[in-house]
C-alpha positions as CSV (number, residue, x, y, z in Angstrom):
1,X,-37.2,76.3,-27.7
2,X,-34.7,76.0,-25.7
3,X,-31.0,75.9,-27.0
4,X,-29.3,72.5,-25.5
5,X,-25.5,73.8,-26.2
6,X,-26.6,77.3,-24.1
7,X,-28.0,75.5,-21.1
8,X,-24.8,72.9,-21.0
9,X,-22.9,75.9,-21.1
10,X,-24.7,77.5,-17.9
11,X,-25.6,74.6,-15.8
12,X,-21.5,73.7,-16.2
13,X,-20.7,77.5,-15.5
14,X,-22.9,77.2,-12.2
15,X,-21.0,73.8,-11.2
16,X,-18.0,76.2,-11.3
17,X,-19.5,79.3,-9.2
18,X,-19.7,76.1,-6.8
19,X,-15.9,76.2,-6.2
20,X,-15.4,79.8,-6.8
21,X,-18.0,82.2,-5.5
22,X,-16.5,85.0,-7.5
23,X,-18.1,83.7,-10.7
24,X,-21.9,83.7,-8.9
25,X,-22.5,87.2,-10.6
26,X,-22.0,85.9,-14.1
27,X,-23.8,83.1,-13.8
28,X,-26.7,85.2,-12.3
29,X,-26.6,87.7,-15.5
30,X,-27.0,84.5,-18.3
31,X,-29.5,82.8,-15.8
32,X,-31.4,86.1,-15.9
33,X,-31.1,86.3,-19.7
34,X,-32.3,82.8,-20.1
35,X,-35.1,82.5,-17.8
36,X,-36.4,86.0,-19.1
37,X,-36.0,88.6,-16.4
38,X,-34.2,91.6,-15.7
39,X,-32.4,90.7,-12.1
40,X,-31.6,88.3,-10.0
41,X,-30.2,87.1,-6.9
42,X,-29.7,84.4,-4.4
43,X,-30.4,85.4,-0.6
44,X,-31.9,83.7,2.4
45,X,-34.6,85.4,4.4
46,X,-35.9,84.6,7.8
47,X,-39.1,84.5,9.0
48,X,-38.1,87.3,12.0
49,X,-38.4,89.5,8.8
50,X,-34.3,89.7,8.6
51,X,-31.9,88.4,5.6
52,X,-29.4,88.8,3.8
53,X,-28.3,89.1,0.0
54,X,-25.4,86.5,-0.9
55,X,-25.0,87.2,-4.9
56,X,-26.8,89.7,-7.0
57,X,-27.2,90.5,-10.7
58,X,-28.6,94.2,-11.9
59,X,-30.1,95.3,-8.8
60,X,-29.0,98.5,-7.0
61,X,-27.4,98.1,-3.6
62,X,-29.6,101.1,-2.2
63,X,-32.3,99.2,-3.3
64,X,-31.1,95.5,-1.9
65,X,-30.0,97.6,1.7
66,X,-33.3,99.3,1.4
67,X,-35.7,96.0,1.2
68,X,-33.6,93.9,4.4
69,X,-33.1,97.3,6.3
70,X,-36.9,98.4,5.9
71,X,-39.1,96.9,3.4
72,X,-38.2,93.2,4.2
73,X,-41.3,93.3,6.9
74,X,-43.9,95.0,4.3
75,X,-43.1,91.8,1.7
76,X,-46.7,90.1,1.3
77,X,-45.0,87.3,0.3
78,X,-41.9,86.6,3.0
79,X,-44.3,84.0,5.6
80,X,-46.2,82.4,2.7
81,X,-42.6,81.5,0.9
82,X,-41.2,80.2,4.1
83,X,-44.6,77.4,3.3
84,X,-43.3,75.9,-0.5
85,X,-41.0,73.0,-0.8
86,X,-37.7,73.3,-1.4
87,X,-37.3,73.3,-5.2
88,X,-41.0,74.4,-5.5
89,X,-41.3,77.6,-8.1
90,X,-43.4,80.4,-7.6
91,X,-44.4,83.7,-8.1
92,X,-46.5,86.3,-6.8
93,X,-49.2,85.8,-8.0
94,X,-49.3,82.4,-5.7
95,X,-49.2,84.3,-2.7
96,X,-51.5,86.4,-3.5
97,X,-54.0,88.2,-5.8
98,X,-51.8,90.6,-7.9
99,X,-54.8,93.1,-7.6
100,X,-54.3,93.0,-3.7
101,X,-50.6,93.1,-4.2
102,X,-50.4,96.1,-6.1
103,X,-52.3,98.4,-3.7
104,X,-49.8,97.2,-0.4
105,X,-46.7,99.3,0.4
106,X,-44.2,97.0,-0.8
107,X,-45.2,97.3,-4.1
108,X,-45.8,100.9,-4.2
109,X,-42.6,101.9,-2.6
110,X,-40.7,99.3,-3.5
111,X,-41.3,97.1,-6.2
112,X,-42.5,100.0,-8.7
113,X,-39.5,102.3,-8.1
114,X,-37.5,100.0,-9.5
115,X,-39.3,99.0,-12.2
116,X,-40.0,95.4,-11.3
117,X,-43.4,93.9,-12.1
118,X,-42.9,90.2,-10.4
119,X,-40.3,88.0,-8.9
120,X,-40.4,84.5,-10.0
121,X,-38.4,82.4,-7.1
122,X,-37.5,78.8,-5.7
123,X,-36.6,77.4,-2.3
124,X,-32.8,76.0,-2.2
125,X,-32.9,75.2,1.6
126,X,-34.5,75.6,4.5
127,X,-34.6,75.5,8.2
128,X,-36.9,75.6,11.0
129,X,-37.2,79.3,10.8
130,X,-35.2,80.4,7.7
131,X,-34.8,80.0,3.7
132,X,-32.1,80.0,1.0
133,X,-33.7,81.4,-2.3
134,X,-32.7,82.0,-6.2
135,X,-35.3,84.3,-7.1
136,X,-35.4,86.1,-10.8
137,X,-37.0,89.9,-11.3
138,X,-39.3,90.8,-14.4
139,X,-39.8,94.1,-15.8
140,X,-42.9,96.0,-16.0
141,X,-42.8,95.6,-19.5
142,X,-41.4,92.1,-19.4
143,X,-45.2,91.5,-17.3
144,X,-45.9,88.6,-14.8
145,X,-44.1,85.1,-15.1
146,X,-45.5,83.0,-17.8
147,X,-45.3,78.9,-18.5
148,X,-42.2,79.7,-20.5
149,X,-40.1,81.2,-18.1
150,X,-41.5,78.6,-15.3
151,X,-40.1,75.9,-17.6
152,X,-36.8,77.6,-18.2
153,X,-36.4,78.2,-13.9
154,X,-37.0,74.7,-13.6
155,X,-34.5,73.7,-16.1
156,X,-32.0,75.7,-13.4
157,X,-33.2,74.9,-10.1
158,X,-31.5,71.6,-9.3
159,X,-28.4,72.5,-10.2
160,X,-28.3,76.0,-8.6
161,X,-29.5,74.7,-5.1
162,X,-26.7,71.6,-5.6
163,X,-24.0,74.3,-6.4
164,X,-25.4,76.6,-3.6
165,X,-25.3,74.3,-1.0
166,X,-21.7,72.7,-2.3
167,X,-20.5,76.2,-2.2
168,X,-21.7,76.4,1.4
169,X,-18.8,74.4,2.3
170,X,-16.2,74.9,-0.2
171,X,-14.8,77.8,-2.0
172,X,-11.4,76.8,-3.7
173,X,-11.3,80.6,-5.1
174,X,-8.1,81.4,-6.4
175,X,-6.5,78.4,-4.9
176,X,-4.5,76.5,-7.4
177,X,-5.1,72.9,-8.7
178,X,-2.2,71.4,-7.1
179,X,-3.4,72.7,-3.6
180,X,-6.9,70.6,-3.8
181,X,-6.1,67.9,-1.6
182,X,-4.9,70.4,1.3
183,X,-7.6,72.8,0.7
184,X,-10.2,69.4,0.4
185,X,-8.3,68.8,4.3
186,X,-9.0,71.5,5.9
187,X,-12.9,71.5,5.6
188,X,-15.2,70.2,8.5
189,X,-17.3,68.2,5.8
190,X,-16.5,65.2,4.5
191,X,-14.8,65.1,1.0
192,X,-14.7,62.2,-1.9
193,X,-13.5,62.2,-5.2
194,X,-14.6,59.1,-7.3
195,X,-14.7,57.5,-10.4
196,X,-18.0,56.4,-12.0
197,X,-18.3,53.2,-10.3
198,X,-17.7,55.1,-6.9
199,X,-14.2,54.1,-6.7
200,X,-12.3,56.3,-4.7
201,X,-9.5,58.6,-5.6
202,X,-9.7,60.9,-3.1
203,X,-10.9,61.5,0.3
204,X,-10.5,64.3,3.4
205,X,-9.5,63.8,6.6
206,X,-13.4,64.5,7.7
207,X,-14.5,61.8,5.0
208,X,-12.1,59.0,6.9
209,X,-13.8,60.0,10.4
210,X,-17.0,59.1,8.5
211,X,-15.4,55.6,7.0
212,X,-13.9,54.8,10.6
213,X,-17.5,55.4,12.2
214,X,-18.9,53.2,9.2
215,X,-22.5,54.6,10.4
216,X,-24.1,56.2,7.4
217,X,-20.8,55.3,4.6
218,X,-18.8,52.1,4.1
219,X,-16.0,51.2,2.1
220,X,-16.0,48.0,0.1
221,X,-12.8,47.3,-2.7
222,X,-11.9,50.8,-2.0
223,X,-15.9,51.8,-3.2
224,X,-17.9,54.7,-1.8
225,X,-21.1,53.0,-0.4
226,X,-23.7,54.2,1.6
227,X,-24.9,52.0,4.9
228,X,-28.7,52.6,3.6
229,X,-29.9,50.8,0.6
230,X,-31.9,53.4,-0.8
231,X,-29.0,56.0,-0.3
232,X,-26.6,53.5,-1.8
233,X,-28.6,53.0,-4.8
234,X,-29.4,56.9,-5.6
235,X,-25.7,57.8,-4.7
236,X,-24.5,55.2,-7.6
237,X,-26.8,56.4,-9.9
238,X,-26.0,59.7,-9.6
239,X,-22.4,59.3,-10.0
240,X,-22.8,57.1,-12.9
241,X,-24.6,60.0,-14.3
242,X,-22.1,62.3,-13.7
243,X,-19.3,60.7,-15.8
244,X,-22.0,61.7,-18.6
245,X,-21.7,65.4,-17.9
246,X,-22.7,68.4,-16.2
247,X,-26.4,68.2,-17.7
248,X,-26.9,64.5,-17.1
249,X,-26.9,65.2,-13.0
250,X,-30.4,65.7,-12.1
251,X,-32.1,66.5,-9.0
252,X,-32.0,63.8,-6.8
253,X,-28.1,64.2,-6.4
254,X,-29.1,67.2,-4.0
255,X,-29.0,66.8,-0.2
256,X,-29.4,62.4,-0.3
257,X,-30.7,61.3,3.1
258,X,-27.8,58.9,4.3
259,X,-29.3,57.6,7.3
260,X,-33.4,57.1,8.2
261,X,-32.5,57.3,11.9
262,X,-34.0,60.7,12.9
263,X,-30.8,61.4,15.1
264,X,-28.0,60.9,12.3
265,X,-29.4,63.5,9.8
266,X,-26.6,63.2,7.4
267,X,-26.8,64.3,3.6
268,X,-24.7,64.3,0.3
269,X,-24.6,66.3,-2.4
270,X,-22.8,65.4,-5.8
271,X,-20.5,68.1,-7.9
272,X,-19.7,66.5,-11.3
273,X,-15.9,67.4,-12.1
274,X,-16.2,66.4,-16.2
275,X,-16.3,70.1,-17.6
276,X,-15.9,73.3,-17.2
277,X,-12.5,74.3,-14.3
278,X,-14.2,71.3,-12.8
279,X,-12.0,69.4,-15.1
280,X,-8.8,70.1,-13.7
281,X,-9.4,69.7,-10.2
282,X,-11.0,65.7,-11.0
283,X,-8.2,65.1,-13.3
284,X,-5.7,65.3,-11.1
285,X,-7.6,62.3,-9.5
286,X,-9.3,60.8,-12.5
287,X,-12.5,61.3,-10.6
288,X,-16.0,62.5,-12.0
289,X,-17.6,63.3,-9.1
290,X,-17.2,64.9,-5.9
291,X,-19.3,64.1,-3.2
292,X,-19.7,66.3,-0.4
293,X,-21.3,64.7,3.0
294,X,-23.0,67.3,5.5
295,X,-24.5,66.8,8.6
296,X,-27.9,69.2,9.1
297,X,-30.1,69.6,11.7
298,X,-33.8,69.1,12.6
299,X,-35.4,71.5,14.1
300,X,-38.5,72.0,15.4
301,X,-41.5,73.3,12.0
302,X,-42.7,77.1,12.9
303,X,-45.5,76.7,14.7
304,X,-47.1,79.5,12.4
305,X,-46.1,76.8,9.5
306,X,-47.8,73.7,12.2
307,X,-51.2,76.0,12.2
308,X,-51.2,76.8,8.4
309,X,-50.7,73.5,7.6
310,X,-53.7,71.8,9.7
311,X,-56.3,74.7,9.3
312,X,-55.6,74.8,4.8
313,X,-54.6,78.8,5.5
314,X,-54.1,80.9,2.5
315,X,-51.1,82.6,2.1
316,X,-52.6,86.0,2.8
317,X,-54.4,84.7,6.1
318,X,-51.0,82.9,7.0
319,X,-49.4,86.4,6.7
320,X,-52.0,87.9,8.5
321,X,-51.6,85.5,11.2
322,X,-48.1,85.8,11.5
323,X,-48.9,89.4,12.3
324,X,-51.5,88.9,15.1
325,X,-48.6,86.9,16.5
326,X,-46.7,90.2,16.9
327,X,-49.0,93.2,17.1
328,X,-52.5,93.8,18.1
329,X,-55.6,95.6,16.3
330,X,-57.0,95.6,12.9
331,X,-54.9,99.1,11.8
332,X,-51.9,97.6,13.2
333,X,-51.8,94.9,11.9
334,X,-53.1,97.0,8.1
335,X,-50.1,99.7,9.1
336,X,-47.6,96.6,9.5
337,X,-48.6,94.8,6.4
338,X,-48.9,97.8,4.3
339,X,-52.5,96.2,3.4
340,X,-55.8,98.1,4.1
341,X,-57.6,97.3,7.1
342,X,-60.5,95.8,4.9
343,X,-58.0,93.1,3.7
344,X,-57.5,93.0,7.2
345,X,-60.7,92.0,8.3
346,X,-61.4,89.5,5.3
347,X,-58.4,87.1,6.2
348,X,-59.3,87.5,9.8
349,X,-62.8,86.5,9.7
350,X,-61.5,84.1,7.2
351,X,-59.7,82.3,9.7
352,X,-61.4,82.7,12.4
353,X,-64.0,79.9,10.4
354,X,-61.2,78.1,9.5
355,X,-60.1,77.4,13.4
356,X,-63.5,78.2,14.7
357,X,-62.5,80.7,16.9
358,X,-63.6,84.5,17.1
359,X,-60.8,86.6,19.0
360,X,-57.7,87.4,18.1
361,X,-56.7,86.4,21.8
362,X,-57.6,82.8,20.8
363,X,-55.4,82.6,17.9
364,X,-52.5,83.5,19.5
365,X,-53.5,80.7,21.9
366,X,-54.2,78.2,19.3
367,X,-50.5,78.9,17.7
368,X,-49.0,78.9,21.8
369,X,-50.6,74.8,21.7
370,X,-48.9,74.1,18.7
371,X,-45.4,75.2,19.7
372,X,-45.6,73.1,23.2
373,X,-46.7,70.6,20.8
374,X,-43.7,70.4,18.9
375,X,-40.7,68.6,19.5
376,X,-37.2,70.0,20.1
């Protein structure tokens, strides 16, 4: 059972690490300790097998520089987590079998050393080519991600992505209170602090260009409302539920579409200020909520991601395909993967039914159509 005081206490401590990254580690150790791992961190990863660690809880930095310096490009997972939806959890055993993944060379010279027998993660964000993830480590003798811990992760999820992506744009770390309003100025995204009928108290200098444009946000008796209906309606509701607390804030207060013109991508994300610091920085405004508005671009889907998608790919074959893409040859492709050339030659011919061709040639072809067929 899960203890409702302890999770009010964490989801309002990760609202904080929102406004002051410094507090990310703590909030990683009691997310670790509730979910039921050992580790954990928050990264992004690219699909050009590169990334980069942003917070980290009880992991070694030899062993973080070790992974994004060598093993990043051995991970039998990396392509096929680029494929879930943000806010999706998984683990690896829904990449692939956990049979297969203990005989690769990520596990054997990476994942065992440290004593780590899965890694249960979600998506936060993602773009074109690139992922933001919160990802928890279990122990060998902790044994693969169960039902339990899945429930407790998704407990988390919403509010870690909302706080990541806040945090994005804002750090207020170790400014004080009195200094909001000037620090609140000086970012390139648009601020508002409102009450829970989406009065305003408080807005930027960026939030005002948005208010003179009057594209995607209006102002009516000095209320926040969003051009779009549908926009409108969530960002009320979401504010309203913010005046209730930290915990009452789902998930659909996390990146709300303002516009449905495919050329005005802008989004808003809602930080309840009722607890925790939080409190001091709304009080000063006798606001609830802060609303952040972002503008985020669309790029064109991988065109590895265009073929997986059409042709039902599992993640092992999209991983394999992803590597035909770069080198040539069954061994190479085995020596790249750290898999054995048998799993090789499974997930080839595989595919090859899948998309009915037979040469490796072809498939790189088949994957060249898609990205001439893709916008951008």
């Amino acid at each position: 059972m899960v203890d409702p005081e302890l999770l009010s206490q964490l989801i309002g401590d990760i609202y904080d690490a929102a406004l002051d990254s410094s507090l990310w580690i703590g909030v990683l150790e009691q997310a670790t300790q509730f979910i039921g791992g050992t580790a954990a961190g928050i990264y992004w990863k690219d699909i050009t097998v590169q990334g980069e660690l942003h917070y980290v809880y009880n992991v070694e930095p030899s062993s973080v520089d070790a992974y994004f310096n060598h093993y990043i490009r051995f991970d039998p997972s990396l392509t096929a987590q680029f494929f879930f939806k943000i806010g999706e959890i998984y683990n690896t055993t829904n990449v692939l079998p956990y049979d297969e993944f203990v005989e690769t060379t990520f596990y054997k010279e990476w994942v065992k050393p440290n004593g780590w027998a899965d890694h249960l993660a979600a998506t936060l964000d993602k773009t074109a080519t690139s992922f933001a993830q919160f990802g928890v480590f279990r122990s060998e003798r902790q044994g693969l991600a169960d039902d339990d811990m899945r429930q407790r992760m998704h407990l988390l999820v919403p509010h870690v992505r909302r706080a990541v992506l806040i945090g994005n744009v804002i750090d207020l770390h170790r400014k004080k209170a009195e200094s909001l309003s000037d620090a609140l100025n000086r970012l390139d995204a648009g601020v508002f602090l409102v009450n829970e009928h989406c009065h305003i108290a408080f807005s930027n200098l960026a939030a005002q260009r948005l208010l003179d444009d009057a594209t995607t946000l209006r102002i009516a008796n000095n209320n926040l409302i969003a051009v779009d209906p549908h926009a409108a309606r969530v960002l009320r509701n979401v504010v309203a539920a913010a005046s209730g607390g930290d915990g009452a804030v789902g998930a659909d207060g996390v990146a709300i579409p303002l516009s449905s013109k495919l050329d005005e991508n802008w989004v808003a994300d809602i930080l309840p200020l009722t607890s925790g610091t939080r409190r001091q920085a709304g009080g000063l405004h006798s606001a609830v909520a802060a609303v952040f508005v972002r503008k985020t671009s669309m790029a064109a889907p991988y065109p590895i991601e265009a073929t997986a998608r059409q042709f039902h790919l599992t993640p092992g074959e999209v991983r394999v395909l992803d590597a035909v893409m770069k080198v040539s040859g069954v061994s190479e492709i085995a020596e790249a993967l750290g898999i054995s050339e048998a799993t090789v030659k499974t997930h080839l011919q595989n595919i090859f039914g899948k998309t009915g061709v037979r040469r490796q040639a072809d498939l790189i072809k088949l994957v060249a159509a898609h990205t001439r067929a893709s916008p951008g």
